[in-house]
NULUM-184546 format. One record per residue (C-alpha): residue number from 1; residue in one letter; chain; x, y, z. Coordinates in Angstrom, 3 decimals, m for minus. Layout:
% NULUM-184546
@num NUM	residu A	chaine A	x X	y Y	z Z
...
END
This chain:
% NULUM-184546
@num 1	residu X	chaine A	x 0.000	y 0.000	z 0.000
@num 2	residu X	chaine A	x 1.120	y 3.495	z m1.029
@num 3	residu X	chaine A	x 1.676	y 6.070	z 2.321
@num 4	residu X	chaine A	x 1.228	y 9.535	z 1.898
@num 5	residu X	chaine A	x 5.434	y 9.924	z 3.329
@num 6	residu X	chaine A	x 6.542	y 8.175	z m0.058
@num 7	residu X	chaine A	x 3.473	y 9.487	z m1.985
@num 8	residu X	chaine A	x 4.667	y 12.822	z m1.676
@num 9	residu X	chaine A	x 8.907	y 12.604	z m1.171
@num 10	residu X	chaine A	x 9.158	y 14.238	z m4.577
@num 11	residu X	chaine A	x 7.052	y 15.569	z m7.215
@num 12	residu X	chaine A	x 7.358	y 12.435	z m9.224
@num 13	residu X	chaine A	x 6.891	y 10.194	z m6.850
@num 14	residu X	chaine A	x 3.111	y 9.417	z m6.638
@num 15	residu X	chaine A	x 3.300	y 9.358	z m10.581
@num 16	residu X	chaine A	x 5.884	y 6.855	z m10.849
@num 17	residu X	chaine A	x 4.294	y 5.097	z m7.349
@num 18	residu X	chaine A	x 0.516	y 4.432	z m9.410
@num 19	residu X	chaine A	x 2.212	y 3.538	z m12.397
@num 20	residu X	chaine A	x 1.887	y 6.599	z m14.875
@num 21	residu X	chaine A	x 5.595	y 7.097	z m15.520
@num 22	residu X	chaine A	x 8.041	y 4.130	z m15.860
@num 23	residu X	chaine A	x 11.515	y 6.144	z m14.899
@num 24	residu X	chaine A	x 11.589	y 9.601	z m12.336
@num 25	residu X	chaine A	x 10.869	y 12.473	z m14.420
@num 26	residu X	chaine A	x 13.656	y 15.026	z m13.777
@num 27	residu X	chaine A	x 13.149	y 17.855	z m11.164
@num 28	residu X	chaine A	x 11.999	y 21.746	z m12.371
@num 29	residu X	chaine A	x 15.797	y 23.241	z m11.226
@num 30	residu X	chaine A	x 17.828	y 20.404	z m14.151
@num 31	residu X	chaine A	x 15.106	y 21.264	z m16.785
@num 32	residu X	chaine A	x 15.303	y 25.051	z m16.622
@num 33	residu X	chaine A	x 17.924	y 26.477	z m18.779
@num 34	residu X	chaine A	x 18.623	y 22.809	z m19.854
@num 35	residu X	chaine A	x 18.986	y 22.029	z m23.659
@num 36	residu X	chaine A	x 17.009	y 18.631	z m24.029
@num 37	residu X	chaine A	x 16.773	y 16.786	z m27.162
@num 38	residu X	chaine A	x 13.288	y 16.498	z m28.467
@num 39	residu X	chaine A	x 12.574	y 13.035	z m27.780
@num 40	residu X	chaine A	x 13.345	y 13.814	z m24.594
@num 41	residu X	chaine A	x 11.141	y 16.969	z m24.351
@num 42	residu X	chaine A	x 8.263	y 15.003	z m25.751
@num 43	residu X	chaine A	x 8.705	y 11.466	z m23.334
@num 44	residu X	chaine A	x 9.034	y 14.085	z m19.886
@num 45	residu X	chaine A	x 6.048	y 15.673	z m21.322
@num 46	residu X	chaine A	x 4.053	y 12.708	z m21.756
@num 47	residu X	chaine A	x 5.435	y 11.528	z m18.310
@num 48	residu X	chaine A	x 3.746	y 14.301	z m16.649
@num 49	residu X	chaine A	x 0.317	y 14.934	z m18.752
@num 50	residu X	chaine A	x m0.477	y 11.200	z m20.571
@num 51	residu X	chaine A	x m3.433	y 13.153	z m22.156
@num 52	residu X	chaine A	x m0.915	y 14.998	z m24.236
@num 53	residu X	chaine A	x m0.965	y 13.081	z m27.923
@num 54	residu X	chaine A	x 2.048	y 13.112	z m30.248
@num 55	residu X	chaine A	x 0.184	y 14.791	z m32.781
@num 56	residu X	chaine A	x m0.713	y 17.473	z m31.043
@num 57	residu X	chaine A	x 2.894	y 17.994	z m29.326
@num 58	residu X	chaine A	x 4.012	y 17.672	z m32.904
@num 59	residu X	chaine A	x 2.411	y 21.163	z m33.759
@num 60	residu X	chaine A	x 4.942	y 23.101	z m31.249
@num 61	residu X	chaine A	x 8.591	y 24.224	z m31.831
@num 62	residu X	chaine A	x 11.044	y 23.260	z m29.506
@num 63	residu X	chaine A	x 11.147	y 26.002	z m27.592
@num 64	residu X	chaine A	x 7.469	y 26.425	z m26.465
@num 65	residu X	chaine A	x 7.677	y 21.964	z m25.819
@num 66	residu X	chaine A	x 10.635	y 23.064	z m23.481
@num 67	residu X	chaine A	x 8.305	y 26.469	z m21.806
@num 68	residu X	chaine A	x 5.732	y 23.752	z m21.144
@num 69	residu X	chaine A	x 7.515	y 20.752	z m19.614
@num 70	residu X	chaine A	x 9.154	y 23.969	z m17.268
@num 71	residu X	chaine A	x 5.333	y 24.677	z m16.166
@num 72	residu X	chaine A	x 3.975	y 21.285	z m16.185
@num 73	residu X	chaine A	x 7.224	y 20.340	z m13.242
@num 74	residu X	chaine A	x 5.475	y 23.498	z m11.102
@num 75	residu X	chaine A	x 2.456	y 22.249	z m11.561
@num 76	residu X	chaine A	x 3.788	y 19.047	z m9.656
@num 77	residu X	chaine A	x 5.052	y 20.979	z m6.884
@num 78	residu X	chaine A	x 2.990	y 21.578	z m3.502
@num 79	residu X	chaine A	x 1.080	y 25.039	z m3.587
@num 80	residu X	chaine A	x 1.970	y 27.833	z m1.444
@num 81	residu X	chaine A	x 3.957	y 30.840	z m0.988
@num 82	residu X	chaine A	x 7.219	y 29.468	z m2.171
@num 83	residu X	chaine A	x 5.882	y 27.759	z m4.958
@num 84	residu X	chaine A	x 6.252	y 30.661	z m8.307
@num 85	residu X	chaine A	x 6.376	y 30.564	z m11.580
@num 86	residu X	chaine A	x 7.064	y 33.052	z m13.818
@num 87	residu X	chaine A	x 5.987	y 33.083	z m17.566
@num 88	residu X	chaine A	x 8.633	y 34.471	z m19.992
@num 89	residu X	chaine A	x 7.913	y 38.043	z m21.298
@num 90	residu X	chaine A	x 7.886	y 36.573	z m25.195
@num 91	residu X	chaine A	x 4.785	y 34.781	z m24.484
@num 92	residu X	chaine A	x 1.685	y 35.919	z m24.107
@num 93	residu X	chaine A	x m0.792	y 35.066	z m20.972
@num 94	residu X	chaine A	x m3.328	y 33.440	z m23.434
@num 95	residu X	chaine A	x m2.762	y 31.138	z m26.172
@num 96	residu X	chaine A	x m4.921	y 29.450	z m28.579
@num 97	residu X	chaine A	x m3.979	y 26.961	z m31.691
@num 98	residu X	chaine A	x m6.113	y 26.280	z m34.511
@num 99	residu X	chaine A	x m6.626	y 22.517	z m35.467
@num 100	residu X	chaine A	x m4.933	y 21.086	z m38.950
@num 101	residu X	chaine A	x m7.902	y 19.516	z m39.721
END
């Protein structure tokens, strides 16, 4: 049985614990600023939100894949005073994409 101690040791934790990532997802601080290979982008991302297809990540540059993961990791993190984060001046507060189809 799962306790709440290991549940919540790290932000990956209950993931990985209920089965919805097979590795540890790496922490906010080594994906900010880091340069990660798309595959990579794309398997953390799909660690985190399993919703997220391939198509649809397909539609995004590299750069906005990397902006996301960055959110999605504070999203993991326990709410409260010390938990910020900040969205980069280049993008705007609401986006929208039109589908292909």
């Amino acid at each position: 049985m799962l306790d709440f101690a290991t549940a919540t040791a790290s932000p990956n934790a209950l993931p990985a614990a209920i089965g919805l990532i097979d590795a540890p997802l790496p922490r906010h601080e080594d994906v900010v600023g880091a340069t990660l290979r798309r595959e990579q982008l794309l398997r953390h991302i799909r660690g985190i939100n399993p919703t997220a297809s391939a198509a649809w990540l397909d539609g995004f540059e590299d750069r906005q894949l990397q902006d996301y993961l960055e959110h999605l990791q504070k999203t993991l993190e326990p709410r409260g005073r010390t938990s910020t984060w900040l969205r980069r001046g280049d993008t705007p507060g609401i986006v929208w994409r039109a589908s292909r189809e």
